[in-house]
C-alpha positions in Angstrom: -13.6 22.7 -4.2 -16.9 23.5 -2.4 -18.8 26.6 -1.7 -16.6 28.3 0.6 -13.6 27.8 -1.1 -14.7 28.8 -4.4 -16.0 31.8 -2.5 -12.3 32.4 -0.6 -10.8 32.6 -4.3 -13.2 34.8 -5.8 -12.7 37.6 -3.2 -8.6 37.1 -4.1 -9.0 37.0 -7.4 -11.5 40.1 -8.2 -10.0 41.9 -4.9 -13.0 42.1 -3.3 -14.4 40.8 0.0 -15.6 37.3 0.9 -18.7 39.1 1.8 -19.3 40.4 -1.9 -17.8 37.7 -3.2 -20.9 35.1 -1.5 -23.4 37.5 -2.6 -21.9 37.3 -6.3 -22.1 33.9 -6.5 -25.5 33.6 -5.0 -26.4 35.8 -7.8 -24.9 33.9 -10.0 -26.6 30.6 -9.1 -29.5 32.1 -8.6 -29.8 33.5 -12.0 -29.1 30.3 -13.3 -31.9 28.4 -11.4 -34.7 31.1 -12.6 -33.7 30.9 -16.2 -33.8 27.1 -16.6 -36.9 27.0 -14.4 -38.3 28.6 -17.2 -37.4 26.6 -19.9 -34.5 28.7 -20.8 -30.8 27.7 -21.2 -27.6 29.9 -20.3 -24.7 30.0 -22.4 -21.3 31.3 -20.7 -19.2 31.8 -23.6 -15.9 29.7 -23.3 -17.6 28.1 -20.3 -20.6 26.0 -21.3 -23.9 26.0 -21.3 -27.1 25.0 -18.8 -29.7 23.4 -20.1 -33.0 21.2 -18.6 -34.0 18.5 -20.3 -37.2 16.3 -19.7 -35.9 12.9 -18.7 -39.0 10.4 -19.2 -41.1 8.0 -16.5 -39.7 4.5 -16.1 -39.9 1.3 -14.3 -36.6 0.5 -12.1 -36.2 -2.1 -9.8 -35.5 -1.8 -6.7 -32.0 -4.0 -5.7 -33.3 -5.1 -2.3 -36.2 -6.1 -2.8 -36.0 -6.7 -6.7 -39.6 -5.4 -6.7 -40.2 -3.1 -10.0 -41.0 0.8 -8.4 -42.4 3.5 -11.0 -39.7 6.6 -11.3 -41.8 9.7 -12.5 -41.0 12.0 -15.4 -39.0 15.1 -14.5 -37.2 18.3 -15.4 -33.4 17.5 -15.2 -30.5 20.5 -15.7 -27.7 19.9 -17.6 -24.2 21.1 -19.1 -22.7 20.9 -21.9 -18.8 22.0 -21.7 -17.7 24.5 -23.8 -14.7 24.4 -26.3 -12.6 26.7 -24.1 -13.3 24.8 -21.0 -12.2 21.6 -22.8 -9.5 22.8 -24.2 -8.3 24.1 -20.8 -8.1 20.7 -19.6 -6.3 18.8 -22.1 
């Protein structure tokens, strides 16, 4: 499912219009990006949660050229399923 059709069954499901429906979900991710920019983590109940992690500098190798190239450290998000979400798919 991408974008637009996550955004086509919003609007049937709440009964509202794609229009609204785009802008909720905009919202939504947007809200999400601001609160794990600042460290914090979101927790949808029966969804899961979003967290960032700091994932550590390393040495990789590149596979053409097998010459070692330096990978900075950086801010990663993350999600951790929730038991409801889980459960849903089993």
């Amino acid at each position: 499912m991408n974008k637009t059709e996550m955004i086509d069954r919003i609007a049937r499901t709440a009964d509202i219009s794609k229009a609204a429906a785009e802008r909720a979900l905009d919202a939504t991710i947007d809200a999400i990006k601001i609160e794990l920019s600042k460290g914090e983590s979101v927790t949808l109940v029966g969804f899961g949660t979003f967290h960032a992690t700091q994932r550590p500098g390393r040495t990789v190798r590149n596979p053409r050229t097998q010459e070692p190239v330096e990978v900075k450290a950086a801010r990663v998000p993350r999600f951790r399923a929730g038991k409801a979400l889980k459960d849903a798919l089993n």
